[in-house]
FISE-325127 format. One record per residue: residue number from 1; residue in one letter; y, z, x of N, C-alpha, C in turn. Coordinates in pm, 1 decimal, decimal comma, padded with zeros to 6 digits. Last residue first. Example, Ala and Ser with C-alpha at 12.3 -4.5 7.8 and 13.67 -1.06 7.14 Angstrom:
BEGIN
<2 's' <-00225,0 00708,0 01285,0> <-00106,0 00714,0 01367,0> <00003,0 00787,0 01290,0>>
<1 'a' <-00569,0 00780,0 01319,0> <-00450,0 00780,0 01230,0> <-00330,0 00780,0 01320,0>>
***
This chain:
BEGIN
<109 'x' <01030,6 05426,1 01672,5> <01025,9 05531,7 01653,4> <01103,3 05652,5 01612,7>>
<108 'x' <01138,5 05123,5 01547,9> <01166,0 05196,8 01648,1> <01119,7 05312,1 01598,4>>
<107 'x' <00947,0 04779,2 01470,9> <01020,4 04985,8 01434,4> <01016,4 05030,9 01526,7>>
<106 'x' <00781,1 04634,9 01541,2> <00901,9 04605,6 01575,0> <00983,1 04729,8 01562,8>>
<105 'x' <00524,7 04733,3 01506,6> <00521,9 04729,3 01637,5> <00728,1 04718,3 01620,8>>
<104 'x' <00538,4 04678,4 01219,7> <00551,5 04807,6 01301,0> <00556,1 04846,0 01440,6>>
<103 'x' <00484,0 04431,4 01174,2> <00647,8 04478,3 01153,7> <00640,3 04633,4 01213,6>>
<102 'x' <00182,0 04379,2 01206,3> <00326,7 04289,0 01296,3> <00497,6 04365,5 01247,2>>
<101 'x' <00081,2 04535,6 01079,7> <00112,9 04566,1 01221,4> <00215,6 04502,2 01301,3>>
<100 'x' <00107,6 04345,4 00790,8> <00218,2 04530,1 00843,0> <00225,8 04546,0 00978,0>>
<99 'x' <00165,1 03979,0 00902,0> <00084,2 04146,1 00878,8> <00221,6 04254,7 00928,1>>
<98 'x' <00245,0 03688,0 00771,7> <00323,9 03833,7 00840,3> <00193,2 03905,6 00838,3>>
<97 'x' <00130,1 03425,6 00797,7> <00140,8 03495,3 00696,7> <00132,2 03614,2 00804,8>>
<96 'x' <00239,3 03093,3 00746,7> <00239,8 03197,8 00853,0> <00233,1 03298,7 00786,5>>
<95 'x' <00083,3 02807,8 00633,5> <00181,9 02901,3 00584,4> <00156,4 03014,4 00696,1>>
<94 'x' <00098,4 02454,9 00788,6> <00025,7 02584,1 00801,4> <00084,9 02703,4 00759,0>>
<93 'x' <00127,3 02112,4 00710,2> <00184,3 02273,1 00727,0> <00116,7 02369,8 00710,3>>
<92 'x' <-00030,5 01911,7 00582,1> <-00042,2 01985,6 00740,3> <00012,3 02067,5 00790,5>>
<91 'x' <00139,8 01891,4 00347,5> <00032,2 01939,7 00336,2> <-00046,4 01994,0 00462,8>>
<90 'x' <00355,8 01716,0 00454,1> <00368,2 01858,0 00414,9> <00266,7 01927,4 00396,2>>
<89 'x' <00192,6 01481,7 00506,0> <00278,5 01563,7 00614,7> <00292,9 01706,4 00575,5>>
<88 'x' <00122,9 01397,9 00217,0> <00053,7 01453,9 00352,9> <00074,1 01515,5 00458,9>>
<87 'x' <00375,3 01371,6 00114,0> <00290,1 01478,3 00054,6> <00141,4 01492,0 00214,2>>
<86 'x' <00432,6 01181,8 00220,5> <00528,3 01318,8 00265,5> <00437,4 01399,9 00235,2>>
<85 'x' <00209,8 00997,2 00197,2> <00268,6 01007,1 00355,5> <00346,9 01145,1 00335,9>>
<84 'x' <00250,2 00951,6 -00061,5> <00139,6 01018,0 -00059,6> <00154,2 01057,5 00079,5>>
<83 'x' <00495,3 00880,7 -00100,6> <00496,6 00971,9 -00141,6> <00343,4 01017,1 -00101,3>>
<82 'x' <00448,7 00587,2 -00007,1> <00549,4 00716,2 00077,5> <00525,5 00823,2 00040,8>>
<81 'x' <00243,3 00501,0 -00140,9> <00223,1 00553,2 -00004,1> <00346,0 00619,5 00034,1>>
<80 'x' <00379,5 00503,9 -00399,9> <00269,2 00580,4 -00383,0> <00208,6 00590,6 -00254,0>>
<79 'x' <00566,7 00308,4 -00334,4> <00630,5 00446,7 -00360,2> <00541,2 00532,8 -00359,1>>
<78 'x' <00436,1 00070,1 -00266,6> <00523,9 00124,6 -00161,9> <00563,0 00285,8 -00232,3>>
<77 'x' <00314,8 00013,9 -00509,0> <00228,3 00070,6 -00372,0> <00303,4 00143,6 -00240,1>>
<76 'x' <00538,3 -00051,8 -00638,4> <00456,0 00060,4 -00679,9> <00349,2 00141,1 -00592,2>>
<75 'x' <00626,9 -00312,6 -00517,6> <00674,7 -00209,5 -00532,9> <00599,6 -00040,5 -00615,6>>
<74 'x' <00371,9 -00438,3 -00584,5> <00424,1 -00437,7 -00435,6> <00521,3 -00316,3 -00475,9>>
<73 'x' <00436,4 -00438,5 -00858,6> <00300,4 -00404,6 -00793,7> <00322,1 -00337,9 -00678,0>>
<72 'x' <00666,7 -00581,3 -00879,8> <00661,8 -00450,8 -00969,9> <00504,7 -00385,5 -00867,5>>
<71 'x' <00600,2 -00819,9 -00760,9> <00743,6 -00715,2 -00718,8> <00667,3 -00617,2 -00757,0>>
<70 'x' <00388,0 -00945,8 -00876,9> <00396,9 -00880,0 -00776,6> <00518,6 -00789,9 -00707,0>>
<69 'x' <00237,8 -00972,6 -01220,1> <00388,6 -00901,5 -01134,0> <00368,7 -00855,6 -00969,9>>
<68 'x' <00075,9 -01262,3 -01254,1> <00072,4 -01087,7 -01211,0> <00209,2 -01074,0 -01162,1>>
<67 'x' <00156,5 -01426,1 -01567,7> <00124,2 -01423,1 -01432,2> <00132,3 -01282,5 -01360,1>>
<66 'x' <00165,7 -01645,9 -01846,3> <00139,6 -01498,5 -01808,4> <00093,9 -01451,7 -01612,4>>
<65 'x' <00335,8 -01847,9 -01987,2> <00254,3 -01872,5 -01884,6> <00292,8 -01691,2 -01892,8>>
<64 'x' <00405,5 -02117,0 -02254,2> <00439,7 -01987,6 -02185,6> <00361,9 -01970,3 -02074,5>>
<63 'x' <00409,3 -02338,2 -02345,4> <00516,3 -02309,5 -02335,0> <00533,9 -02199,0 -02265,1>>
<62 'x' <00080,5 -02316,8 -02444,7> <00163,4 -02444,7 -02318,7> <00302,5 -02437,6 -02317,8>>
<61 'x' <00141,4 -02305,3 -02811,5> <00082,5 -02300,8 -02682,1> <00103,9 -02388,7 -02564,7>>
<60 'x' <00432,5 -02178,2 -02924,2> <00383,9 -02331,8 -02940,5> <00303,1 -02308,0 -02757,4>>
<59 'x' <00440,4 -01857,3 -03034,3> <00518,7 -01993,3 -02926,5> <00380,5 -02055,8 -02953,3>>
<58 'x' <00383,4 -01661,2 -03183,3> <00470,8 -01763,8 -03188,5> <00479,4 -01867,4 -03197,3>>
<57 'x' <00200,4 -01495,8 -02981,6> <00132,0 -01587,1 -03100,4> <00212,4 -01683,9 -03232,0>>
<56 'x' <00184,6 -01492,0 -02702,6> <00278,2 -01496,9 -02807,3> <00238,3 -01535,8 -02892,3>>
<55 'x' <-00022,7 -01313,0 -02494,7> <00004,5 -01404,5 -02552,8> <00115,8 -01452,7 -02650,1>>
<54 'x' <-00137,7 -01033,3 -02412,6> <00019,8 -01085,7 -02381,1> <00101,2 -01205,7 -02448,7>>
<53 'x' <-00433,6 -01065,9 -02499,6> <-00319,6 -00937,6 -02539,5> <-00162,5 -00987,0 -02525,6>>
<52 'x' <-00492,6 -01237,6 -02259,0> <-00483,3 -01206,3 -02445,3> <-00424,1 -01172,6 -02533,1>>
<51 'x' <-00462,1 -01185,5 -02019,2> <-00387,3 -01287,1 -02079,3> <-00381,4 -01239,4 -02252,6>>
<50 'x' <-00642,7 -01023,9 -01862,8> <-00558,3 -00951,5 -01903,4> <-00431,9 -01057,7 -02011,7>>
<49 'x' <-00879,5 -00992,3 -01716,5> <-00844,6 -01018,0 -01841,9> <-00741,5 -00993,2 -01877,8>>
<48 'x' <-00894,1 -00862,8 -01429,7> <-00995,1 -00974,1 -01495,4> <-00969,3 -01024,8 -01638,8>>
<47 'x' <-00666,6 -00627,7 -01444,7> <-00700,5 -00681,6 -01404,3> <-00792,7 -00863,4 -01411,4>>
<46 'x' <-00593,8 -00533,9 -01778,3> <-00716,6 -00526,7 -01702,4> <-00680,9 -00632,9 -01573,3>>
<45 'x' <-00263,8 -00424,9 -01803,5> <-00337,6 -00496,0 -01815,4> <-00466,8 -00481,5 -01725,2>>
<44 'x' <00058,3 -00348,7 -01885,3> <-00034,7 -00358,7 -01769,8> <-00140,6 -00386,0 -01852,5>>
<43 'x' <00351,3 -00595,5 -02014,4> <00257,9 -00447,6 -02058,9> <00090,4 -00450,9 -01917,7>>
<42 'x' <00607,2 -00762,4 -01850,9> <00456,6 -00742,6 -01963,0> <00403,1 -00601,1 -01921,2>>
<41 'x' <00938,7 -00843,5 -01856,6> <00785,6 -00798,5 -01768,0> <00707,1 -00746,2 -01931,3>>
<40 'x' <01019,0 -01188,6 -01864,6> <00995,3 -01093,8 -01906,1> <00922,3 -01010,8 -01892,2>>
<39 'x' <01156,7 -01535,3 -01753,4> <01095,3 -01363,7 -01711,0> <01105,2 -01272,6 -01799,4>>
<38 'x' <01213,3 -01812,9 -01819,4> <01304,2 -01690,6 -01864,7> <01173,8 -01611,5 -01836,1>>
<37 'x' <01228,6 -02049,6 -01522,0> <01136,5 -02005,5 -01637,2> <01214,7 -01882,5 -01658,2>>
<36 'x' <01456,7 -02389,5 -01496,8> <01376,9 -02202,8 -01464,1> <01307,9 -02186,1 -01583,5>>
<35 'x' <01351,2 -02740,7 -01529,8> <01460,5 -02600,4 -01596,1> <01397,4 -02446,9 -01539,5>>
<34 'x' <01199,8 -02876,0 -01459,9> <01335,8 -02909,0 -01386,2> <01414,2 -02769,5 -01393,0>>
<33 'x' <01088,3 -02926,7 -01806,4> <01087,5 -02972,3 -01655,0> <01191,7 -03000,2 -01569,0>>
<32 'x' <01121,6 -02586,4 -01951,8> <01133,5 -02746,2 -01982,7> <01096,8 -02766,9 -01812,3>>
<31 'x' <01079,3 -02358,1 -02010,6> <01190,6 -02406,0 -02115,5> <01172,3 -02578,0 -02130,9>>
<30 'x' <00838,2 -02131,7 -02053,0> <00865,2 -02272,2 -01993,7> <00961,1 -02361,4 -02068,8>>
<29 'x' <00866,1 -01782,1 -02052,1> <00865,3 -01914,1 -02110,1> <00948,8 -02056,3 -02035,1>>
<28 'x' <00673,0 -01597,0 -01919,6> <00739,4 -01607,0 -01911,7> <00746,7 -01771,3 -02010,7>>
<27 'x' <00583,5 -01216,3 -01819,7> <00564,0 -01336,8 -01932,3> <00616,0 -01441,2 -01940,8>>
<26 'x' <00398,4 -01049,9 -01629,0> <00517,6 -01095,0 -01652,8> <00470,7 -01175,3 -01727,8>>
<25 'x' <00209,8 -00677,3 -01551,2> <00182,8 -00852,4 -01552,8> <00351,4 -00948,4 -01632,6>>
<24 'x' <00114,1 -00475,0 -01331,2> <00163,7 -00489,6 -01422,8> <00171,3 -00621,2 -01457,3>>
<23 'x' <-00272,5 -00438,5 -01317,2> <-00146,0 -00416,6 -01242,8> <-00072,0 -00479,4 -01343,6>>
<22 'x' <-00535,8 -00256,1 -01288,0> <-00435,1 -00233,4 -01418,2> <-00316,2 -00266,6 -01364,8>>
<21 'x' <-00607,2 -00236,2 -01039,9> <-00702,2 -00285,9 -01158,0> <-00652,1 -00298,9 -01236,4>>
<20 'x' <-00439,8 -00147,5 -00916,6> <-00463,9 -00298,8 -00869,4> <-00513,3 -00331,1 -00976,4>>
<19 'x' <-00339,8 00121,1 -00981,5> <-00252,0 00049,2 -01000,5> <-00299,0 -00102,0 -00967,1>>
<18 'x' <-00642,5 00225,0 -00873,3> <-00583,1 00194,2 -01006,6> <-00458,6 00116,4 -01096,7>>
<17 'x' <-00559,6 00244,0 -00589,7> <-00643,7 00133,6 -00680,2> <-00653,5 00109,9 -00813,7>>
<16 'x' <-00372,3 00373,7 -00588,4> <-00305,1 00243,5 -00550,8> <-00438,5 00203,6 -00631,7>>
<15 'x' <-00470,7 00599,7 -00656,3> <-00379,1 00547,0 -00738,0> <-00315,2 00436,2 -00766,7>>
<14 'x' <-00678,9 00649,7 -00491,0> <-00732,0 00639,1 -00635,0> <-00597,8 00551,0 -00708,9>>
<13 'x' <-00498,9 00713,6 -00276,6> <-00603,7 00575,9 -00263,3> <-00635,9 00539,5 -00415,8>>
<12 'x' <-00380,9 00948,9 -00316,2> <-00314,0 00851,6 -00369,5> <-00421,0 00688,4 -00320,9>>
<11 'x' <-00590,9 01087,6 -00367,1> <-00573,1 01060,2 -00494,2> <-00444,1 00924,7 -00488,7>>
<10 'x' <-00715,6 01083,9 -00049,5> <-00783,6 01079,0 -00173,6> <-00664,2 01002,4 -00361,3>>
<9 'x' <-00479,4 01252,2 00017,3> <-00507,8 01095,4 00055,8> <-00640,4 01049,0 -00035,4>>
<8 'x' <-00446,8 01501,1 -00076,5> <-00349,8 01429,5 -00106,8> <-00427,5 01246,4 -00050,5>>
<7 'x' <-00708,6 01576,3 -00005,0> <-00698,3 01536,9 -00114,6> <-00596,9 01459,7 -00163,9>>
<6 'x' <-00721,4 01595,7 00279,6> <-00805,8 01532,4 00239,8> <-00776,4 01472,0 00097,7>>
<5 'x' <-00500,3 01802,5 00305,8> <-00433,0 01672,1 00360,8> <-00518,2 01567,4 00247,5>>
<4 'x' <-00689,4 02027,7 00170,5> <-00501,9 01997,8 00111,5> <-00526,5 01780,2 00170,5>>
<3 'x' <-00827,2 02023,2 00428,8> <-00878,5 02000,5 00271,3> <-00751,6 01985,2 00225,3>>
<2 'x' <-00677,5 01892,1 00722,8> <-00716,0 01992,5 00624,3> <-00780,9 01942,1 00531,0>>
<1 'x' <-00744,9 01721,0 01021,0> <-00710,3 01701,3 00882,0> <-00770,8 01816,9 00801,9>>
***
């Protein structure tokens, strides 16, 4: 493993973890018993706190419910490991770098 490789895996670890601590969060209102809940995605959020802020200050409390987005999450970890996987692969490429002797040996006298 290069320095290049080291860092690409470095930042995308930083990213998934940052995306845990701050993951995105849904809103949703409780129409009734029996009935679906209407989904709305929410603004990211602390991890450990994150209800407050989301709240409706509307709605008639106990109508709504704030819960972690796991699609949106799950899906965010999947695009920051692929991308951190190509970016690593590519980063184990080694650039080949020509010398003059190497093209003069090829000249014909």
């Amino acid at each position: 493993m290069n320095t290049a490789q080291r860092v690409v895996l470095i930042v995308a670890l930083a990213l998934i973890v940052l995306s845990g601590i701050y993951p995105p969060w849904v809103y949703g209102l409780l129409v009734g018993k029996g009935y679906p809940r209407i989904w709305n995605p929410g603004p990211r959020s602390f991890l450990l706190g994150p209800t407050e802020h989301l709240r409706f200050r509307d709605w008639t409390p106990g109508y709504y419910t704030v819960t972690l987005d796991t699609r949106r999450l799950s899906l965010e970890w999947t695009v920051i490991a692929a991308a951190g996987v190509a970016a690593f692969v590519t980063a184990g490429f080694k650039k080949r770098h020509r010398h003059k002797s190497d093209h003069s040996e090829a000249q014909p006298s």
